[in-house]
C-alpha positions in Angstrom: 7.0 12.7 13.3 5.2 10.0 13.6 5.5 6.7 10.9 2.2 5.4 8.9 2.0 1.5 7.4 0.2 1.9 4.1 -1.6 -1.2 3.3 -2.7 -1.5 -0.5 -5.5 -3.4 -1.0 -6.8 -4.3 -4.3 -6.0 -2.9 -7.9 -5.5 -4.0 -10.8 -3.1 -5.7 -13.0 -1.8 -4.6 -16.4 -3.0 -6.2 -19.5 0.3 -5.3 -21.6 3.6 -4.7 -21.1 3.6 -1.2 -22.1 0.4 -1.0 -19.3 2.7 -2.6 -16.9 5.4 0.5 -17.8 3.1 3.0 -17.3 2.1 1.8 -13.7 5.5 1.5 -13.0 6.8 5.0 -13.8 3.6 6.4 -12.2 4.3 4.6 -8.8 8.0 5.9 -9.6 6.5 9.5 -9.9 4.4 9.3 -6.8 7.1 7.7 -4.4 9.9 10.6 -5.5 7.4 13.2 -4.8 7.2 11.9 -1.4 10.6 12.6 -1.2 12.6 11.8 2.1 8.7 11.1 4.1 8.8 7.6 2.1 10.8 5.3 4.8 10.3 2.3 3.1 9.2 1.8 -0.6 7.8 -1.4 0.5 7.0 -4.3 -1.5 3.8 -6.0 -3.7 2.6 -9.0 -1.6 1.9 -12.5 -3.1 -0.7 -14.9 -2.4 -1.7 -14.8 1.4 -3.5 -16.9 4.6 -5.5 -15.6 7.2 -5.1 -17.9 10.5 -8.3 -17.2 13.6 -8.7 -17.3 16.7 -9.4 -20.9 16.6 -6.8 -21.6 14.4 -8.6 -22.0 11.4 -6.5 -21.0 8.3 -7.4 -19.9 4.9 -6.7 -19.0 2.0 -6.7 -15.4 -0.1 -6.6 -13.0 3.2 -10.2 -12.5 2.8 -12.6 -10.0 1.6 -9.6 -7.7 0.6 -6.5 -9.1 0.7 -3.5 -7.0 1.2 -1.7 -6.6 -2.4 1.1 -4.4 -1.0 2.7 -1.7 1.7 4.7 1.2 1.9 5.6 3.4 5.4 5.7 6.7 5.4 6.8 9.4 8.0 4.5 12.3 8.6 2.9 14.8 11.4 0.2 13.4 11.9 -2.8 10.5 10.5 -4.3 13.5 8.2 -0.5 14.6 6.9 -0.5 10.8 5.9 -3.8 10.2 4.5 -3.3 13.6 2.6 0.1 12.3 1.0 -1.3 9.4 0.5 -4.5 10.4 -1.9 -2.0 10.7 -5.0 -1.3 6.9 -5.2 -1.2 5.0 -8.5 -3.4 2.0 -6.6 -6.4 4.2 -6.6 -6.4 4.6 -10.4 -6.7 1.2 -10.6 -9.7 0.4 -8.2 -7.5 -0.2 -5.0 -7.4 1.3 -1.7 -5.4 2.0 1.0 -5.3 1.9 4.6 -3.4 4.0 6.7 -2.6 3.0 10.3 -0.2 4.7 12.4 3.0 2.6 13.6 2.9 2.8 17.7 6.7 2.8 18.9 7.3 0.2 21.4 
């Protein structure tokens, strides 16, 4: 088994409250149906800086900016993906990218 970095990218935020605690119980939802797979909850990221190669830096992290991560263990970069498809970002207009973690 192999462990994925799920990067969130985008999404929305909740206009209300009771919005806010609905996103949060679905997120709740979809992280216990991963089960033990889910090795790190992860976390929502704030504001960002994206630093080149000729050490430039600025500010937002881009195009699309990372808004959050999870890692999750799984068989393979499909087994991940596939778990992955059920995730409360994508309701919102977010995405995610899955990478796999290479041991070192």
């Amino acid at each position: 088994m192999s462990k994925y970095l799920l990067s969130y990218h985008g999404g929305g935020m909740p206009a209300t409250p009771e919005e806010g605690e609905k996103v949060m119980a679905a997120w709740n939802s979809w992280m216990g149906g991963l089960g033990k797979a889910l090795v790190d909850g992860g976390n929502p990221t704030g504001p960002s800086r994206t630093i080149a190669a000729s050490g430039t830096v600025s500010d937002g992290g881009g195009a699309n900016p990372t808004t959050g991560y999870s890692i999750l263990e799984a068989a393979n970069l499909d087994a991940a993906v596939k778990a992955s498809q059920g995730c409360p970002i994508l309701a919102s207009g977010g995405s995610i990218e899955v990478a796999e973690l290479m041991p070192m």
